[in-house]
Structure formats: structure tokens, C-alpha cells
C-alpha positions as CSV (number, residue, x, y, z in Angstrom):
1,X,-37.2,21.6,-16.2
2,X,-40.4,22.7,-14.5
3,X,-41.6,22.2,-10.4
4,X,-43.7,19.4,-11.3
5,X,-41.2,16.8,-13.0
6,X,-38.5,18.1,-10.2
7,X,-41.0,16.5,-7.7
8,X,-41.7,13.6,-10.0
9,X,-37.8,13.3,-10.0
10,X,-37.2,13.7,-6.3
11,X,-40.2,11.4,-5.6
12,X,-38.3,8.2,-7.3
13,X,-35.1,9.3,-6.0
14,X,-36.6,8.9,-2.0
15,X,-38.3,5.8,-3.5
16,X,-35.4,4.4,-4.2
17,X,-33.7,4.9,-1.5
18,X,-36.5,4.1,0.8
19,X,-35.7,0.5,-0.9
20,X,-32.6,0.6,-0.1
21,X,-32.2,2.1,3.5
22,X,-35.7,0.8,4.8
23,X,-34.9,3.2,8.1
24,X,-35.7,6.6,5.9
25,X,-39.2,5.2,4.4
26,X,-41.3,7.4,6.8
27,X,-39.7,10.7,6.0
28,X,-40.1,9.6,2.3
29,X,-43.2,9.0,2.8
30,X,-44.1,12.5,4.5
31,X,-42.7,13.9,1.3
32,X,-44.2,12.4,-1.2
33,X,-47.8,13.0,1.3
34,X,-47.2,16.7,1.3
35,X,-45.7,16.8,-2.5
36,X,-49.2,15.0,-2.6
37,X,-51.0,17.6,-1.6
38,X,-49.5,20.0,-3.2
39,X,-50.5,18.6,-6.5
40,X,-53.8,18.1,-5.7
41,X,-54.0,22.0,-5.1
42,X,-52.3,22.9,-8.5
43,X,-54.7,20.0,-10.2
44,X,-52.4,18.2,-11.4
45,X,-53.8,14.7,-12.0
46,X,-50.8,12.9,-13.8
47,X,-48.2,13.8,-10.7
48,X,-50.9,13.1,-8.1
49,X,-51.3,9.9,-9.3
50,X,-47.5,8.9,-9.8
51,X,-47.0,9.8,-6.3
52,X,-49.8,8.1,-4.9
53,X,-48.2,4.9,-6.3
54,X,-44.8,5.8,-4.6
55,X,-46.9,6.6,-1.6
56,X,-48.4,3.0,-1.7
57,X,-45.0,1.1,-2.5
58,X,-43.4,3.0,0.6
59,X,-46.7,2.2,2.4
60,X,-46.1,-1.4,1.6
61,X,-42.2,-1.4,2.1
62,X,-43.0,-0.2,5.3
63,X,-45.6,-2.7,6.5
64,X,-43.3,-5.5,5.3
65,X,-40.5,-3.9,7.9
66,X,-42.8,-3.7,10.8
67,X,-44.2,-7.1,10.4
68,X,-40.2,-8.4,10.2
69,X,-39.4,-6.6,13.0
70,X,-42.3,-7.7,14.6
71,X,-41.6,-11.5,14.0
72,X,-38.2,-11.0,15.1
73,X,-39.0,-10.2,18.6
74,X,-41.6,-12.8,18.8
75,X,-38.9,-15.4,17.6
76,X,-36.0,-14.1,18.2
77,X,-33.6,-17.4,18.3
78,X,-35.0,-17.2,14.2
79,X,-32.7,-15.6,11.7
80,X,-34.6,-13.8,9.3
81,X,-33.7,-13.6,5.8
């Protein structure tokens, strides 16, 4: 098993778990930015551009958590769902 399919591996896994325990999103996402990075310095086109989409599903995972959170102080006699 080589570096980059470890950080293709360990990107899904913080993915994953980003979905599942919304509070850890932005340190998966600072991850994946500096595994990002990383990849664009070794040229590696196919890893930069599966973590780019991990990058934009915690990007959106995130944005959908602020905007709840956001609602729920505005509203707060509304359960949220």
C-alpha cells in the first residue's frame, strides 16, 4: 500500500465520520486541505481531485450545520429535525 491510497483511505474515513459526528467536520476538513496540498506538490492529479470532492461535501456538511444552528437560535421554541 503506497502514501497516496493511505490518504485516499484516511480521507473517506474523516468523511465519514464528519457525517456522522457533524462536530469534527472542521478538523477533517484541515486534513483533507493540507493532504490537498500535499498532492498538488507531488502532482498527483487523480488524489487531488478525490479530495477536493471530500473537501466540498465537508464544505457543504458544514454549511448545512451552521445554517441549523443558525435557525435554531433565531427560533428557538422550533424543534428542528
Amino acid at each position: 500500500m503506497n502514501l497516496e491510497s493511505i490518504i485516499r483511505e484516511r480521507a473517506d474515513v474523516l468523511a465519514y465520520e464528519a457525517e456522522r459526528y457533524p462536530a469534527t467536520a472542521h478538523i477533517a476538513q484541515l486534513w483533507l486541505i493540507n493532504a490537498l496540498r500535499w498532492a498538488g506538490l507531488r502532482d498527483d492529479v487523480s488524489l487531488e481531485r478525490h479530495l477536493r470532492l471530500r473537501i466540498a461535501g465537508l464544505s457543504r456538511l458544514r454549511r448545512e450545520e451552521l445554517e441549523r444552528t443558525a435557525s435554531a437560535r433565531l427560533h428557538p421554541g422550533i424543534i428542528q429535525a
